[in-house]
PLY file of the C-alpha trace (Angstrom):
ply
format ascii 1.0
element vertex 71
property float x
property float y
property float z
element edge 70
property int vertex1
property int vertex2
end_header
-12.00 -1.41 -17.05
-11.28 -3.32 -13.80
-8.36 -2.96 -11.60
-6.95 -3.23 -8.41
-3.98 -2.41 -6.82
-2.12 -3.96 -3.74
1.14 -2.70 -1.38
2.17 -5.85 -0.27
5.49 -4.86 2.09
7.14 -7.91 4.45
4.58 -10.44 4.23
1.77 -8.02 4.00
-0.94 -7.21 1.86
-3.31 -3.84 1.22
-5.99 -3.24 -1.31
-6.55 0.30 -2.47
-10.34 -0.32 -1.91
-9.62 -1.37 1.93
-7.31 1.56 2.41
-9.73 3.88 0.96
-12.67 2.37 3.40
-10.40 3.09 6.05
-9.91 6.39 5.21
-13.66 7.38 5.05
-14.34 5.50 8.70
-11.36 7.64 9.59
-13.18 10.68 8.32
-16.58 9.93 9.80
-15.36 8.87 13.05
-13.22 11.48 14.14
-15.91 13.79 12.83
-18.15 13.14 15.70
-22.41 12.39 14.64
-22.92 14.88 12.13
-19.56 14.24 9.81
-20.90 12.07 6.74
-18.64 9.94 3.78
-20.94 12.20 1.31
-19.19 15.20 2.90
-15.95 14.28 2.09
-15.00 16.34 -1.02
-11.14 15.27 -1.19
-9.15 12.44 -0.02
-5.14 12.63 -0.61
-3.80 9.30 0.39
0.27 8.56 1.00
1.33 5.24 2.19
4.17 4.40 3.21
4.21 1.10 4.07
7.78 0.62 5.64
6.18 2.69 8.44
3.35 0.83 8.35
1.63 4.19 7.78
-1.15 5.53 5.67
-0.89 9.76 5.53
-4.17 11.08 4.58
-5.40 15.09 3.80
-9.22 15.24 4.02
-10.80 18.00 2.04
-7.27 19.72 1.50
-7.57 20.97 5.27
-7.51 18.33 7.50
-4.52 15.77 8.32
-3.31 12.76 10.05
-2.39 8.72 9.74
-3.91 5.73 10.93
-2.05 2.21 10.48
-1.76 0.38 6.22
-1.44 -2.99 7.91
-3.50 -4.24 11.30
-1.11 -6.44 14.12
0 1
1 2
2 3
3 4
4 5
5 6
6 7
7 8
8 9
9 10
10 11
11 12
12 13
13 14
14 15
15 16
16 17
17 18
18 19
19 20
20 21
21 22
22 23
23 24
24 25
25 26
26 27
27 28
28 29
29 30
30 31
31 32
32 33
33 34
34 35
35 36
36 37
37 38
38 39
39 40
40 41
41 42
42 43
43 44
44 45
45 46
46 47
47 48
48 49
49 50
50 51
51 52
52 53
53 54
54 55
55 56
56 57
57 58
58 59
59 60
60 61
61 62
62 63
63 64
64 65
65 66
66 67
67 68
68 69
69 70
């Protein structure tokens, strides 16, 4: 089965698969060299997109947000 799913919130659009891939540069990024996508065990996602805010939980430990839609 294929699907997709989209937030689309005042004239903007999100794809699950972009939000996830920003997630995971998230995760390797703030990681520093040695932090790989392979060591990512867990990824807990909440958007809200009225805040223009994705809430993330990496590995059930580690938390933040980064921006759901780029200015």
């Amino acid at each position: 089965m294929k699907s997709t799913f989209t937030v689309e919130f005042s004239g903007n659009q999100a794809e699950s698969k972009e939000v996830i891939a920003k997630a995971k540069k998230v995760w390797v990024d703030e990681g520093g060299q040695n932090r790989k996508v392979k060591d990512l065990k867990t990824l807990d996602l909440y958007v809200k997109p009225e805040e223009n805010a994705v809430y993330y939980v990496f590995n059930e430990e580690e938390s933040g947000s980064f921006p759901l839609y780029e200015d």
